[in-house]
MIVO-432140 format. One record per residue: residue number from 0; z, y, x negated of N, C-alpha, C in turn. Coordinates in steps of 0.001 Angstrom, whole numbers, padded with zeros to 6 digits. Last residue first. Layout:
BEGIN
(site NUM,(Z,Y,X),(Z,Y,X),(Z,Y,X))
...
//
This chain:
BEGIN
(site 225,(051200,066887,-102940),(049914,066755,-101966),(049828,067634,-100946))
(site 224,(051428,066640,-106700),(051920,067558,-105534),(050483,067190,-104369))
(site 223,(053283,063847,-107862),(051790,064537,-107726),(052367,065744,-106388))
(site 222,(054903,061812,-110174),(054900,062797,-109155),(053803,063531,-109114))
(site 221,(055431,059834,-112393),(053874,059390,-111780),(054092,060349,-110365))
(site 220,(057533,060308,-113543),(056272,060955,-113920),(055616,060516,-113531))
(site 219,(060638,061153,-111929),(059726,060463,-111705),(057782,060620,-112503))
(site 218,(062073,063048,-113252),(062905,061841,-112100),(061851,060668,-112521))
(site 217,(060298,064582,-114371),(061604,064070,-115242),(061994,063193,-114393))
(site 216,(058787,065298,-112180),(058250,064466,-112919),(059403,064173,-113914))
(site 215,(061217,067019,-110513),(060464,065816,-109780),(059486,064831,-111070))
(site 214,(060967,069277,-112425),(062161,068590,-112102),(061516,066737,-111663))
(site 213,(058414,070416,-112132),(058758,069695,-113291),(059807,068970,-113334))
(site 212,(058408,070639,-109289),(056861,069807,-110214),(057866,069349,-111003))
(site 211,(060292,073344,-109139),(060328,071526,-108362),(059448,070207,-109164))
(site 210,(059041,074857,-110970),(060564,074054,-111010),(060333,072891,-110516))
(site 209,(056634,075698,-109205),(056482,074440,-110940),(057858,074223,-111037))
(site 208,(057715,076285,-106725),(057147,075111,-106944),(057225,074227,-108044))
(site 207,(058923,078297,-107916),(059842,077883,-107133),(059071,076425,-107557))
(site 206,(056826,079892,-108625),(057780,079454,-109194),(058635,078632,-109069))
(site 205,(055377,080215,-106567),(054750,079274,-107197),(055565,079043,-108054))
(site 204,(057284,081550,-105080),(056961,081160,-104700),(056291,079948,-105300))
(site 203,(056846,084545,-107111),(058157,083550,-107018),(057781,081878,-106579))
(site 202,(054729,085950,-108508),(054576,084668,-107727),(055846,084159,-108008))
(site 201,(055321,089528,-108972),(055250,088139,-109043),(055392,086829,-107896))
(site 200,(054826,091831,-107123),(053478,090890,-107518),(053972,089918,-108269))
(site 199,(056945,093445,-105941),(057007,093096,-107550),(055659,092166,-108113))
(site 198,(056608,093248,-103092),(056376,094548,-103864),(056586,094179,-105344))
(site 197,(056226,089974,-102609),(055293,091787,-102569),(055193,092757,-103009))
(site 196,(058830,089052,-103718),(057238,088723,-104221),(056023,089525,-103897))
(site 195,(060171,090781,-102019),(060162,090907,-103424),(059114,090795,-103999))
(site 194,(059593,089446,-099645),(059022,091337,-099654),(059523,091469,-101666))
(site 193,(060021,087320,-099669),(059468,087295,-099450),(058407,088879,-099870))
(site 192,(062390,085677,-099967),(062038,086746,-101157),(060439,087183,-101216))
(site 191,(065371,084867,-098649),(064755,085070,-098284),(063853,086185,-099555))
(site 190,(067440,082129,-099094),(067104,083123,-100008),(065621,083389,-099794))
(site 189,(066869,080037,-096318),(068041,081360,-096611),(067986,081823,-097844))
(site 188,(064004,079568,-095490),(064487,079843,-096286),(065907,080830,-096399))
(site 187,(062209,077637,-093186),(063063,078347,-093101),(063481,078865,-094439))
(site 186,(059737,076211,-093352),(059750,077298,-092800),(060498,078288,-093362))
(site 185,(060017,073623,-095858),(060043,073993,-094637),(059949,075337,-094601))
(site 184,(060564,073195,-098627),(059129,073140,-098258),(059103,073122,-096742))
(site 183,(063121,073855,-099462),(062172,074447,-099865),(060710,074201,-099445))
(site 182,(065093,071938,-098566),(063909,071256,-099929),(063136,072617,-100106))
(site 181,(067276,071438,-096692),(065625,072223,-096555),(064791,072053,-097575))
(site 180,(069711,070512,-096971),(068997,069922,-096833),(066767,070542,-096274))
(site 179,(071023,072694,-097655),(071042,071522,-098648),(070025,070893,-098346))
(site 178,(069221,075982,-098841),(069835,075471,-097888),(070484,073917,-098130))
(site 177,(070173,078225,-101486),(069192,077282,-100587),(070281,076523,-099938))
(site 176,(071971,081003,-101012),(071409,080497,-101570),(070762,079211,-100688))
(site 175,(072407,084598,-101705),(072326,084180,-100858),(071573,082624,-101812))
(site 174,(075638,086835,-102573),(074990,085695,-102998),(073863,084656,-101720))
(site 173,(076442,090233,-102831),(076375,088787,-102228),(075570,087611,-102729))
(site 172,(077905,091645,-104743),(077865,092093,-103127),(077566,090684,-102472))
(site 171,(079453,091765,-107657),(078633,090730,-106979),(078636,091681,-105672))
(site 170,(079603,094780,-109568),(080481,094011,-109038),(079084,093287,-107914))
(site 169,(079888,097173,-112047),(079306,095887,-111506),(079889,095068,-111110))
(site 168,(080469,100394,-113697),(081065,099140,-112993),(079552,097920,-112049))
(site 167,(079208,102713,-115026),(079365,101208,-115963),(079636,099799,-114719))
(site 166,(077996,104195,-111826),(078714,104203,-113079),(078218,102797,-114172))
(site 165,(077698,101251,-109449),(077878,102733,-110051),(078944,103224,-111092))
(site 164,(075988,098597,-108397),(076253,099264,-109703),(076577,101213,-109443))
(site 163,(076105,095734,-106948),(076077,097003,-106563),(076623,097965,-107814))
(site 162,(073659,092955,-106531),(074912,093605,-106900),(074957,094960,-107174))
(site 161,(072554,089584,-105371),(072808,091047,-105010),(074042,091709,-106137))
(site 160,(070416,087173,-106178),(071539,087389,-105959),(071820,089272,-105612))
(site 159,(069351,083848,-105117),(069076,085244,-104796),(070478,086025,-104517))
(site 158,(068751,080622,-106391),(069398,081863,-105530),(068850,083133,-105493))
(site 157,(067958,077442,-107447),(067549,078720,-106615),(068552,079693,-106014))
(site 156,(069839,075726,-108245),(068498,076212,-109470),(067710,077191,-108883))
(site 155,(073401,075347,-108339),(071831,075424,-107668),(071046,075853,-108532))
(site 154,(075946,074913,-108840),(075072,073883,-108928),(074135,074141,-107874))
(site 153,(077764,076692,-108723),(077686,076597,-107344),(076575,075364,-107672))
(site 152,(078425,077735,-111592),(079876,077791,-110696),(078899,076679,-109202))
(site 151,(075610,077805,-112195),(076166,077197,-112619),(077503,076409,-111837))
(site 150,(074912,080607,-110769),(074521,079174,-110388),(074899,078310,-110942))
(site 149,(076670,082356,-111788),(076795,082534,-110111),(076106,080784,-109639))
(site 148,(075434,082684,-114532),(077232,081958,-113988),(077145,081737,-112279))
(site 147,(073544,083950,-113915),(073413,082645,-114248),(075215,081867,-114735))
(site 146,(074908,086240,-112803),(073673,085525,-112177),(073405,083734,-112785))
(site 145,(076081,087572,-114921),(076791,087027,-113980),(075808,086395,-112763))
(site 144,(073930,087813,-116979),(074879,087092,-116972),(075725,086556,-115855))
(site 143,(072601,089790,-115505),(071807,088680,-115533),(072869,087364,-116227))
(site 142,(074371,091923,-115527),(074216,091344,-114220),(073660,090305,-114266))
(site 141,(074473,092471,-118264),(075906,092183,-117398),(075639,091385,-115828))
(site 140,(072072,093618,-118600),(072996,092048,-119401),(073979,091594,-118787))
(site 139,(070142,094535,-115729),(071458,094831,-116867),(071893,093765,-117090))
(site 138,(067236,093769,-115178),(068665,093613,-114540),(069263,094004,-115685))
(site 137,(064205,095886,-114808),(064574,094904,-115613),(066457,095048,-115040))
(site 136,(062126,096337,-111502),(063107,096881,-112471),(064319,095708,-113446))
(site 135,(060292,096745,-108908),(060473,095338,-110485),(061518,096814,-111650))
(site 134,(061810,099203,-106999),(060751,098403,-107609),(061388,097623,-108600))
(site 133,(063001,101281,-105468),(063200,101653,-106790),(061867,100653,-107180))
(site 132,(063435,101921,-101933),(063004,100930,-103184),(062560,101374,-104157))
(site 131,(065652,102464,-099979),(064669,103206,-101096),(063991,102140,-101916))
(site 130,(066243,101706,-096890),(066683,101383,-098534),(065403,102758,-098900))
(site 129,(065481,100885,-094095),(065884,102497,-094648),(066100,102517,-095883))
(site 128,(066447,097955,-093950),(065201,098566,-093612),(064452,100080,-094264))
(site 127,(068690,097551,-096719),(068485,097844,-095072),(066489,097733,-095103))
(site 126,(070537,097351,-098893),(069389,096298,-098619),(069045,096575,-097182))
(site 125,(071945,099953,-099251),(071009,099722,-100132),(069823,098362,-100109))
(site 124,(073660,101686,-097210),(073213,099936,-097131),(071854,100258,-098156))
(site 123,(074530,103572,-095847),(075471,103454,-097572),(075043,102110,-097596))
(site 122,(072061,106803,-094621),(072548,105208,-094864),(073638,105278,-095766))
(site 121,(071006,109034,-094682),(072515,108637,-093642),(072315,107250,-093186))
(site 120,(068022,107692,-096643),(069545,108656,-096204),(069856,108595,-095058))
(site 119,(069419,104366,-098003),(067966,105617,-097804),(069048,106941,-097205))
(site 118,(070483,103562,-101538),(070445,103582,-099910),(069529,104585,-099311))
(site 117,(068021,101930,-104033),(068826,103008,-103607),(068876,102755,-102347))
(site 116,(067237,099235,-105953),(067298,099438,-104591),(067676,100664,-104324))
(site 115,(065301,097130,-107705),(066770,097755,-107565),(066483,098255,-106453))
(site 114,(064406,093368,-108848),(064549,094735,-108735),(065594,095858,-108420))
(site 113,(063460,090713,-110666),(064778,091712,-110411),(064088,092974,-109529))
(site 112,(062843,087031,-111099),(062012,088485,-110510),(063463,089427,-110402))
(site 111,(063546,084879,-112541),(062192,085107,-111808),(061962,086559,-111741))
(site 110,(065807,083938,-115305),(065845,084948,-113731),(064231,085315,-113207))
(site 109,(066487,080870,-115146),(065388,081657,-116010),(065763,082899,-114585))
(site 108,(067190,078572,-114991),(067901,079205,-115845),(067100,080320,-116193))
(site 107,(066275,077545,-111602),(067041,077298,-113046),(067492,078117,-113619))
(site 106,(066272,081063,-110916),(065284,080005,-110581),(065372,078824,-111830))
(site 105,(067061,084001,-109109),(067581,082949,-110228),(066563,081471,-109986))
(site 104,(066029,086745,-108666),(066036,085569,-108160),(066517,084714,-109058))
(site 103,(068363,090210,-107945),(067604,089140,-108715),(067633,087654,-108138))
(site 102,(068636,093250,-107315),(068614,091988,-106584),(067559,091114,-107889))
(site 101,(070989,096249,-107315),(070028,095035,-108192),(069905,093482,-107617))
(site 100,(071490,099108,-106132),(071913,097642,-106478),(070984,096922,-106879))
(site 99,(073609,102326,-107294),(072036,101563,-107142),(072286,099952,-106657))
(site 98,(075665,103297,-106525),(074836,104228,-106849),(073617,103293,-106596))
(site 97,(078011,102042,-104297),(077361,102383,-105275),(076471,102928,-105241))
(site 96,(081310,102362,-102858),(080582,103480,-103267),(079403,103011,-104272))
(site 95,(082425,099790,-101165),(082177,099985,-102454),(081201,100641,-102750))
(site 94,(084373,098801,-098960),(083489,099667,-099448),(083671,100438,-100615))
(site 93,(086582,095530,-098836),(086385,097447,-099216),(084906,098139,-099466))
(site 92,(085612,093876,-095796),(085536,094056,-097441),(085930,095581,-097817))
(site 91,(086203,091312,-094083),(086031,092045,-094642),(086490,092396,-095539))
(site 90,(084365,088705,-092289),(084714,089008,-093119),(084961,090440,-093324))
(site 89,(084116,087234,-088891),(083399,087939,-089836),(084281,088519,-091425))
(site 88,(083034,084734,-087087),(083903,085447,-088122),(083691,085924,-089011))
(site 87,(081786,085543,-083994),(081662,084906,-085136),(082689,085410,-085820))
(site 86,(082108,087838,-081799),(082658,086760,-081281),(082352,085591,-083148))
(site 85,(083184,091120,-081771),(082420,090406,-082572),(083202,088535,-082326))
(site 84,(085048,092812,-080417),(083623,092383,-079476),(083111,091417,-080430))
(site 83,(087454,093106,-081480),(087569,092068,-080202),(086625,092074,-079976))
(site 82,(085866,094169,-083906),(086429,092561,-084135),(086978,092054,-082705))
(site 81,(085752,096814,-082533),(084847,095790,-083254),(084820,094588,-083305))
(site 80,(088121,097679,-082214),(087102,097397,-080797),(086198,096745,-081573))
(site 79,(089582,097499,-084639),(090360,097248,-083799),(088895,097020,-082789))
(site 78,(087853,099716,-086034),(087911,098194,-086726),(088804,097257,-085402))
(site 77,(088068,102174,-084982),(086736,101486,-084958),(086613,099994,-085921))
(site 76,(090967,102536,-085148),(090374,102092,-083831),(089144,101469,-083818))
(site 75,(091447,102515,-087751),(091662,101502,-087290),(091379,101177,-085831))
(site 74,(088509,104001,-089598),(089576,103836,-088484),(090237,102519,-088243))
(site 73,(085901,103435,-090134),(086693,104258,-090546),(087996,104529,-090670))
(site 72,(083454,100559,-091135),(084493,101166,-090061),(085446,102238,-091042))
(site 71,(080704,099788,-091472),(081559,100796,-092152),(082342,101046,-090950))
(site 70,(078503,096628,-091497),(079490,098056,-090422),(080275,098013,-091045))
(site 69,(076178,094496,-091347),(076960,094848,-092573),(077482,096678,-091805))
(site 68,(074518,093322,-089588),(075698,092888,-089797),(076791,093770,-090972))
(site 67,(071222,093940,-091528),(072040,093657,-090358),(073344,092926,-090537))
(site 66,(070432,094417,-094301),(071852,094644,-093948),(072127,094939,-092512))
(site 65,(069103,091434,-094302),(068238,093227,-094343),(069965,094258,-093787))
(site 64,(070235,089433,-091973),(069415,089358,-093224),(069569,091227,-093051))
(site 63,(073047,086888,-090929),(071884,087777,-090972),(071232,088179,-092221))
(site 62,(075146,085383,-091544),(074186,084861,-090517),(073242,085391,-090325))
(site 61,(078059,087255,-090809),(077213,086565,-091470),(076274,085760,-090309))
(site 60,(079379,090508,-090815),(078850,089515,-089868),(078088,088586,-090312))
(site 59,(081835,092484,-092165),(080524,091636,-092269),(080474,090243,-091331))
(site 58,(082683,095819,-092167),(082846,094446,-091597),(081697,093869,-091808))
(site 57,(084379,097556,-095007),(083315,096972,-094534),(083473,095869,-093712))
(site 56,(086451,100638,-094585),(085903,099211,-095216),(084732,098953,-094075))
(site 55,(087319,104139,-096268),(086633,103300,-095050),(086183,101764,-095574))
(site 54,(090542,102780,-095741),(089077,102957,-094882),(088477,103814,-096570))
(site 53,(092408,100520,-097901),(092569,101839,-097218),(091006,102066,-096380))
(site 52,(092785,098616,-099760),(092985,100334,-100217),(092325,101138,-099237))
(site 51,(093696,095830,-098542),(091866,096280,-099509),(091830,098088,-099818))
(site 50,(095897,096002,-098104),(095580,095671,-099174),(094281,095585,-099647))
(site 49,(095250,097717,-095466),(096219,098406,-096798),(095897,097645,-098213))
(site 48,(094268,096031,-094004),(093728,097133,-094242),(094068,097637,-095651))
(site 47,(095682,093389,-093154),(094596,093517,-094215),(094130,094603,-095335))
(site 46,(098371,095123,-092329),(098107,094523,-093422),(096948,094016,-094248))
(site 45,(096273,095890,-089342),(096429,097237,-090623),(097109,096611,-091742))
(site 44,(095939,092857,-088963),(094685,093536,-089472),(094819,095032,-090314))
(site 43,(098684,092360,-088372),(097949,091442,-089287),(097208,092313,-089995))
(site 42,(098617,094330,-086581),(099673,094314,-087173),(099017,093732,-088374))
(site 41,(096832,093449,-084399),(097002,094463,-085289),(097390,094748,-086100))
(site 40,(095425,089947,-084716),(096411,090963,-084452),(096403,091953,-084720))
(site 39,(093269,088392,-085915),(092823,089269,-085162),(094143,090220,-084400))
(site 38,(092498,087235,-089530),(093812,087409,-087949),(093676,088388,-087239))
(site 37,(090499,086112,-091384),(090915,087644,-090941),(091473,087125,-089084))
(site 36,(089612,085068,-094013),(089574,084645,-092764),(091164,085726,-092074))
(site 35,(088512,087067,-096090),(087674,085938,-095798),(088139,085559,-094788))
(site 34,(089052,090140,-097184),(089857,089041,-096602),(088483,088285,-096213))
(site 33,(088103,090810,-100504),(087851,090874,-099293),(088521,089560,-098765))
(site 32,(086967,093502,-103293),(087976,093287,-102482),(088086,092446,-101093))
(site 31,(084089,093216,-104790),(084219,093857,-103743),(085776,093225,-103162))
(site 30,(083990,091069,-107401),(083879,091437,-106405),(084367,092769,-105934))
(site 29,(083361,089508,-110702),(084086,090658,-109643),(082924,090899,-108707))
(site 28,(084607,086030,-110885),(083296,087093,-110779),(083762,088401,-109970))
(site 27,(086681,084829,-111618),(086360,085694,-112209),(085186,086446,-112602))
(site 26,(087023,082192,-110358),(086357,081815,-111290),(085564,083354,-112395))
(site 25,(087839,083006,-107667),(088820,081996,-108622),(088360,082059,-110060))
(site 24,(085557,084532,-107113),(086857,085384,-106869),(087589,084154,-107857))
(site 23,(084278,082328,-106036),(083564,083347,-107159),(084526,084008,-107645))
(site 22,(085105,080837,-104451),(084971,080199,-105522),(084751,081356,-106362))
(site 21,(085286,083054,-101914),(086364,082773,-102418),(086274,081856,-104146))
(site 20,(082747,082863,-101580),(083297,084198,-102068),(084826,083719,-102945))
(site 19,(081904,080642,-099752),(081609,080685,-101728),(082262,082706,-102419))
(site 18,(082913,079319,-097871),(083552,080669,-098222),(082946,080279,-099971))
(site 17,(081413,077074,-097382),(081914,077900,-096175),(082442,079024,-096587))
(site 16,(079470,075167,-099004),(080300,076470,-099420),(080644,077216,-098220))
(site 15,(079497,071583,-099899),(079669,072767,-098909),(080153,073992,-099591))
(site 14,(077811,069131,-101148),(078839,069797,-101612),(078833,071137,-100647))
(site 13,(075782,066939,-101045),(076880,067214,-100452),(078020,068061,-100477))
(site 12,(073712,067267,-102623),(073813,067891,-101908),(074718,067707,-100731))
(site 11,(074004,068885,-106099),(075208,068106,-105130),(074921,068609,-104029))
(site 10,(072422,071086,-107432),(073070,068949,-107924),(073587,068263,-107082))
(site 9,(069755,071723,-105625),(070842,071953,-106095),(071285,070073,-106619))
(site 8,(066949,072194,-105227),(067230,073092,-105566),(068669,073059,-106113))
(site 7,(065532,068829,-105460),(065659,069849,-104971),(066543,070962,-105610))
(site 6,(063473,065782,-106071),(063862,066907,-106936),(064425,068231,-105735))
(site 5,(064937,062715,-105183),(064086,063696,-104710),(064623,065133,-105465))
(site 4,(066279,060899,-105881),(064916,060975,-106646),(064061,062027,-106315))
(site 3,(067779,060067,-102945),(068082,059854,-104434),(066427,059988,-104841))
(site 2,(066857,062507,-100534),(067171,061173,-100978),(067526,060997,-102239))
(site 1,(066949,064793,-097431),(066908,064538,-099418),(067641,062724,-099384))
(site 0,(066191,065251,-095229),(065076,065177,-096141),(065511,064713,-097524))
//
């Protein structure tokens, strides 16, 4: 779908992120501790272990939404039968005790919509089904900063970002962002914000649009929406 002149969500749509954890990590966004491409030996895997400090960590399964994919292993047995049944690659991470997390939309330079989240109980997944929802809640300076670094570093004008706050500390959990070639006017959306724009009553959605409008008439001012 994309051509020269066509307004979409990012500068470069040739540009790939197969591990945008790893760009974020170079460029001094804190994170969550995490091997990105993980050797399925034992030996290998209790060296992963040790250098992310120990259980309990996180396995992540990408490719999903609503913290499907996202397993607290304790053990090295329940990280050992996991990863021989999990056939994708999955990442992992230290678990990171927070208190609340904060999801914001980034939309150009302007943050659209925030809210927060608590885990529900005998949960530690603050974006599940089971969450708590806290509601439209304003983002901490710290987080709306590292939000509009998060798109800058990655040349997009749409994301949706995650982060997990306890105490003073703040650290990224995840980043979800547009697709290259989806434009936003198909079906599919990987920054999914659908239940935001519900429970917060802003119109992301039409946000999304007047970006595009106004981008698309700087290319082009004889652009009409049909």
């Amino acid at each position: 779908m994309w051509q020269p002149g066509v307004a979409a969500f990012y500068d470069d749509p040739l540009l790939e992120y197969l591990f945008p954890g790893v760009l974020f990590q170079k460029n001094g966004i804190p994170m969550p501790r995490t091997i990105h491409a993980l050797m399925r030996e034992h030996a290998t895997m209790e060296t992963h272990v040790e250098l992310l400090g120990g259980f309990p960590l996180i396995v992540k399964i990408l490719g999903s939404e609503g913290g499907n994919g996202v397993i607290r292993v304790d053990s090295h047995a329940s990280l050992f039968s996991l990863l021989d049944y999990v056939g994708s690659a999955p990442i992992l991470m230290e678990c990171f005790e927070h208190v609340v997390y904060c999801r914001l939309i980034v939309i150009g330079n302007n943050i659209a919509a925030s809210e927060a989240r608590h885990f529900g109980p005998g949960d530690f997944r603050t974006n599940s089904i089971g969450s708590d929802l806290i509601g439209a809640a304003a983002a901490p300076p710290a987080a709306i900063e590292m939000a509009l670094k998060l798109r800058e570093y990655c040349g997009l004008s749409l994301a949706g970002r995650y982060s997990g706050e306890s105490g003073s500390k703040l650290l990224l959990a995840e980043l979800n962002f547009s697709c290259r070639f989806s434009c936003y006017f198909c079906c599919y959306f990987c920054c999914c914000f659908a239940d935001q724009q519900r429970d917060s009553g802003i119109n992301i959605a039409g946000a999304m649009l007047n970006y595009l409008m106004a981008k698309s008439r700087r290319i082009n001012p004889n652009t009409t929406l049909v």
